[in-house]
N, C-alpha and C positions, 0 to 999 in steps of 0.2 A: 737559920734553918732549924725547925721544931724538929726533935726524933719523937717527944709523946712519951709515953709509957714503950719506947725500945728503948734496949740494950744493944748499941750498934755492933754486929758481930761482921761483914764484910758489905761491899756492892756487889752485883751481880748482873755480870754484863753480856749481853745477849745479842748477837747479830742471825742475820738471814739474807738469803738472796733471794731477790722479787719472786714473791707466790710462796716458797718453799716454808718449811718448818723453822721455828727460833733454834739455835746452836748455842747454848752455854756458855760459859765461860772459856771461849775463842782462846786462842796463843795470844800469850799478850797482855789478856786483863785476867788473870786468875786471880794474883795476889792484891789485891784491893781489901786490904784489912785496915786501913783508916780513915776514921770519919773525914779525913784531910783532903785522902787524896780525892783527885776530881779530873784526871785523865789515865788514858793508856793506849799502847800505840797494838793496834788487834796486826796480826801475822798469821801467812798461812793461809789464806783466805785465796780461792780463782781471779785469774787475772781478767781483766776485761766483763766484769759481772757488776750488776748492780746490786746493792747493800741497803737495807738498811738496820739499825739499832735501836736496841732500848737496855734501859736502865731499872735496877729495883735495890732498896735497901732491903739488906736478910739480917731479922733482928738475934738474939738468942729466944726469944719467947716470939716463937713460930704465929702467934694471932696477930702481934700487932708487927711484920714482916711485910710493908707497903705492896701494893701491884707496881705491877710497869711502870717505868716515861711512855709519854705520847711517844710511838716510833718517831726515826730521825727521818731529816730530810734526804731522800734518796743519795747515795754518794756510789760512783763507779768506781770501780778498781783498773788501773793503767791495762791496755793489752801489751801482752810480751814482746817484743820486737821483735821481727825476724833474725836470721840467721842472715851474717854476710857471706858470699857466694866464696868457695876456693878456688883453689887451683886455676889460677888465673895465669895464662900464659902470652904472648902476643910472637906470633910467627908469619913468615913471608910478607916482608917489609917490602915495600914497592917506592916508587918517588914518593906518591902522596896518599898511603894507604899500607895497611896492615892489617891483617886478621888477630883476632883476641877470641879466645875458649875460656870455659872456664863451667865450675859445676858448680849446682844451687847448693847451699846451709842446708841445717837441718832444716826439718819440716817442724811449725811452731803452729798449734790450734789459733791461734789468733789472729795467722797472717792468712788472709785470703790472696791469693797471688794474680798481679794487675797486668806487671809487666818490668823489665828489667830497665834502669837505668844506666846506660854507658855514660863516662866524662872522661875526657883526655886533660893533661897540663903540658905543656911545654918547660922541662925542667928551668929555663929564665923566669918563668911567668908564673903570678901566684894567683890566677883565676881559672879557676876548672871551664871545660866548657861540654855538650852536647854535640858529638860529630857528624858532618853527614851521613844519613843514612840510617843513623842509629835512634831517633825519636819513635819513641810505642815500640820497642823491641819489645815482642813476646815470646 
């Protein structure tokens, strides 16, 4: 790799989210003070948004201080998972039946809500199952 007439002074690592403005040096990759290194792990950034990056060498003599990388290849960022439901309680037990309460998790921007999943075990048994009654609980 040529630097030219630079004097390597850091990288300078630059993310965005689709459409928006470039953000500087992101949590994560500040410290890029050698010609070495050649990764860093960006934090802090929205969940469930799509990303992309670029790159620039910042020489000390500001003329010859390269443009950009080509931006990178789009990369998402995981969405948050929900919130598991509490207070989960099972009252008036019958032969073959039981009622279960119980209150939603927090509210998480990521989670658009479909509908609740019940599964029962049989404390011998190690396979969860779907009871009747209970499928598309909303």
């Amino acid at each position: 790799w040529d630097l030219n007439d630079c004097t390597f002074q850091r990288w300078k690592v630059e993310v965005r989210a689709a459409n928006s403005p470039w953000i500087s040096g992101p949590q994560g990759c500040t410290e890029l003070i050698s010609v070495c290194s050649s990764q860093c792990h960006v934090r802090g950034i929205a969940s469930n948004t799509r990303y992309e990056a670029r790159v620039s060498v910042i020489c000390k003599e500001s003329a010859a201080t390269s443009l950009p990388s080509a931006p990178s290849a789009a990369l998402v960022t995981l969405a948050t998972p929900a919130s598991r439901p509490t207070s989960l309680s099972v009252t008036n037990f019958g032969v073959d039946s039981a009622d279960l309460t119980f209150a939603a998790g927090a509210q998480r921007n990521d989670c658009t809500f479909i509908r609740w999943e019940v599964q029962i075990k049989q404390e011998t048994y190690s396979q969860w199952s779907t009871p009747k009654g209970c499928s598309g609980t909303s």
